[in-house]
C-alpha positions as CSV (number, residue, x, y, z in Angstrom):
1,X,0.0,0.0,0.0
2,X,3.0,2.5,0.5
3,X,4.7,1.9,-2.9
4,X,0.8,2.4,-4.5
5,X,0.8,5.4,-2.3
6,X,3.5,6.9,-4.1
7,X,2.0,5.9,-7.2
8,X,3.5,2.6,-8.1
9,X,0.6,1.2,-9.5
10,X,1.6,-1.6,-12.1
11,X,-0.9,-3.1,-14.5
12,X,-0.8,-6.7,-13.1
13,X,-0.2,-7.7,-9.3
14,X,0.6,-11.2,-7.7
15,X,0.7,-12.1,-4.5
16,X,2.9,-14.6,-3.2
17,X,1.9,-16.5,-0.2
18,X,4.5,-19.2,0.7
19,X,3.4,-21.8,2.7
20,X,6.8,-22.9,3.4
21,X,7.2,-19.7,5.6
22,X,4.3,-21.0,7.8
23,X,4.0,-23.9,10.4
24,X,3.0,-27.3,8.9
25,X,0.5,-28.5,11.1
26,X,-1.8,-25.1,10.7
27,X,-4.4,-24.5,7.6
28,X,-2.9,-22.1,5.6
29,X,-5.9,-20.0,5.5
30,X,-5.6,-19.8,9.6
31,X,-1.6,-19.3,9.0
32,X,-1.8,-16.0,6.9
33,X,-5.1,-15.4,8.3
34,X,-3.9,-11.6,9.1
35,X,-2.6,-11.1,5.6
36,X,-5.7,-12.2,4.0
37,X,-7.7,-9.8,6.2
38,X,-5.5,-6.8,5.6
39,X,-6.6,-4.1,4.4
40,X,-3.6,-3.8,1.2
41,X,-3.8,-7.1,0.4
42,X,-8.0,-7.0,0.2
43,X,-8.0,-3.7,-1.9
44,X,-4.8,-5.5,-4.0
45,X,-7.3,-8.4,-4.5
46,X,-10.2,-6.5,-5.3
47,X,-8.3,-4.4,-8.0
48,X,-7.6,-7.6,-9.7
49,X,-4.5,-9.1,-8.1
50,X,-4.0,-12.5,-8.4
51,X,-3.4,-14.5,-5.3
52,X,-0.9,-17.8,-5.6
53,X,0.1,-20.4,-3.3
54,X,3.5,-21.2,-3.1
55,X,4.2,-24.6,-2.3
56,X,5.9,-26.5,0.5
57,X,9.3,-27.9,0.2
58,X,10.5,-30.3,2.3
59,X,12.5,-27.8,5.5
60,X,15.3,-30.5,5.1
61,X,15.3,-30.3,1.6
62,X,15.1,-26.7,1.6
63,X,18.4,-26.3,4.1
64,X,20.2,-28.9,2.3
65,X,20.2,-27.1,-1.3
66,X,20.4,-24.0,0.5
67,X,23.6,-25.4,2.6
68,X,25.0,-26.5,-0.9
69,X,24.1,-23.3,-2.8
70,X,22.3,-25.6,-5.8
71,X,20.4,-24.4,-8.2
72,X,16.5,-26.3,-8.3
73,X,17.6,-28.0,-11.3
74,X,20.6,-29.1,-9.9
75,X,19.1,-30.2,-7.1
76,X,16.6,-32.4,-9.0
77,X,18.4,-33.8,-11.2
78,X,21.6,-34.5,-8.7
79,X,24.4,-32.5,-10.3
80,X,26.1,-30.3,-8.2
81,X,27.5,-27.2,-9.6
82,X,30.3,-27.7,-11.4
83,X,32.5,-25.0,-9.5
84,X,32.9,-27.3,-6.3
85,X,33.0,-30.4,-4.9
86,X,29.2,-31.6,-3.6
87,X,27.7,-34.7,-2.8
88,X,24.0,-34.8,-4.9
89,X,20.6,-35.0,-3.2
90,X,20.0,-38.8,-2.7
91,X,17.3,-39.8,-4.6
92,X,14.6,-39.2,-2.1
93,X,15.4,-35.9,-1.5
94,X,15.3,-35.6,-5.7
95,X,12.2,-37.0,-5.7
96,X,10.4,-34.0,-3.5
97,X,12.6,-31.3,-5.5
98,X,10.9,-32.8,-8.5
99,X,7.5,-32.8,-7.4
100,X,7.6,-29.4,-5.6
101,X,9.0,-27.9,-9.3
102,X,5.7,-29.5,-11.0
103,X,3.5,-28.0,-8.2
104,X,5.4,-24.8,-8.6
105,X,4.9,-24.9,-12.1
106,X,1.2,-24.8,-11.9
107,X,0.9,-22.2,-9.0
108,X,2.6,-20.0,-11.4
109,X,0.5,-20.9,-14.4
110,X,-2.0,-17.8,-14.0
111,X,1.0,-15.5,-14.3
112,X,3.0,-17.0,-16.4
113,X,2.3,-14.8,-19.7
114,X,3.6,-11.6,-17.2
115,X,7.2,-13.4,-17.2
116,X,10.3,-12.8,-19.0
């Protein structure tokens, strides 16, 4: 609401909610219960801002690519980057990258004609 204040008002908004961000065991419409009732993000919404759902990944997933600085792809398809030495995500661990990139995927599917 400050940025639309000062007149940043682009033609398309999106709002990201990541449910990684929120505690597991809670509904995420009880976790980001205040956002939803926010003022901003209901006048964002009524204006026509779209509203996506980030997916979960894994919290031990998530540290272990971000301990090992991979890329998603990497991370899915077990290559570590080719600048050091790394051990790959077994094949588990692959497994959830890969199916959290699908589901990714289609949370972004409203918006993707807005990217690059």
């Amino acid at each position: 609401s400050t940025f639309e204040a000062r007149g940043f008002q682009p033609r398309a908004t999106a709002i990201v909610l990541n449910e990684g961000l929120a505690d597991p065991t809670t509904p995420r419409e009880e976790a980001f219960g205040r956002v939803l009732r926010h003022s901003a993000f209901k006048a964002a919404v009524g204006r026509g801002a779209v509203v996506l759902w980030m997916p979960r990944l894994d919290a031990g997933v998530a540290a272990e690519i971000e301990a090992k600085r991979l890329p998603f792809a990497a991370a899915r398809d077990g290559q570590p980057p080719r600048s050091r030495v790394s051990v790959p995500l077994g094949p588990f661990d692959r497994s959830r990258v890969r199916a959290w990139m699908l589901a990714m995927d289609a949370m972004l599917a409203p918006v993707r004609p807005w990217l690059p």
